[in-house]
C-alpha positions in Angstrom: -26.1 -16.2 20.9 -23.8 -14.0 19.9 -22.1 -12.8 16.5 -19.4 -14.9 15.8 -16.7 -13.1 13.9 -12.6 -14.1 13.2 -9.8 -14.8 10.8 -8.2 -17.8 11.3 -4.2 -17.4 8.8 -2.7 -20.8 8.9 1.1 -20.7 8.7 4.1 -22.6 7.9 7.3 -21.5 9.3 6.6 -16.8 8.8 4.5 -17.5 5.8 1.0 -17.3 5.8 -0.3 -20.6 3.2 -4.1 -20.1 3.9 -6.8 -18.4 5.7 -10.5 -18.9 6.6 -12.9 -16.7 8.3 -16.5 -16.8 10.1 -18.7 -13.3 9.7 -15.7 -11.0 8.1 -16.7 -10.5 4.7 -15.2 -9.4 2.5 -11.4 -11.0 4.4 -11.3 -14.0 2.7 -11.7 -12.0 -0.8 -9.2 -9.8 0.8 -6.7 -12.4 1.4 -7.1 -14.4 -1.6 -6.1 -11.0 -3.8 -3.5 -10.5 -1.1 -1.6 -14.4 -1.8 -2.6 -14.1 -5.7 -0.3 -10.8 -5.8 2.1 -11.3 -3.1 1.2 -9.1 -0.5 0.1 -11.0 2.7 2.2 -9.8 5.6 4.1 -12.7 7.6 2.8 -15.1 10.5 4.8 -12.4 12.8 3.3 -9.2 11.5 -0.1 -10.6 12.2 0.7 -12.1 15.8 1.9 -9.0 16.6 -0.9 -6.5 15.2 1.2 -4.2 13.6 -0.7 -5.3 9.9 -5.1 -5.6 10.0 -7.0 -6.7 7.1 -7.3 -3.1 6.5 -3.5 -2.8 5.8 -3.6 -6.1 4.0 -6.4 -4.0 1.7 -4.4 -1.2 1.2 -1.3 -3.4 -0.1 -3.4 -5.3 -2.6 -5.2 -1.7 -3.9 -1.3 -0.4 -4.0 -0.3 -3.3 -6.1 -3.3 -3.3 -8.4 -5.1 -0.5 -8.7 -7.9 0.6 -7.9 -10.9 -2.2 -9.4 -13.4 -1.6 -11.9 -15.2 -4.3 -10.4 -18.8 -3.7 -9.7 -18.9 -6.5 -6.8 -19.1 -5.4 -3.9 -15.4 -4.6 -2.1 -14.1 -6.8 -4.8 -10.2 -5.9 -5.5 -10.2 -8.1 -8.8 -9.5 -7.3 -12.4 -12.7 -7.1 -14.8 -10.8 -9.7 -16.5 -10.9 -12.0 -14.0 -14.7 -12.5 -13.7 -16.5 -14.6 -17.0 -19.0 -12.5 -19.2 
């Protein structure tokens, strides 16, 4: 069988209101950062390609900084994670 791989962004009306993914890691950390900051592109700019997780990356890195994290692709704030 093959590798099964996709992002599946549910919307409502242009607004993307959740996401969930099969063999794309690290997407769904990607897209969680994304909504938590308010970054995520609309319905249409996904539809149409013009914006990949790659881009969706870039916007969350833009808005916070590069992380300190030590997780792997992890965009978070140290803060974030429990000591």
């Amino acid at each position: 069988m093959d590798k099964q791989s996709f992002i599946a962004y549910y919307g409502k009306d242009d607004l993307i209101i959740g996401a969930a993914s099969m063999g794309r890691q690290p997407a769904p950390m990607i897209i969680g950062q994304a909504m938590q900051v308010n970054v995520m592109p609309t319905m249409s700019e996904l539809k149409s390609g013009k914006v990949t997780i790659d881009d969706i990356k870039k916007r969350v890195v833009e808005k916070k900084g590069k992380s300190a994290c030590k997780r792997t692709q992890c965009e978070c704030k140290p803060a974030q994670h429990a000591k």
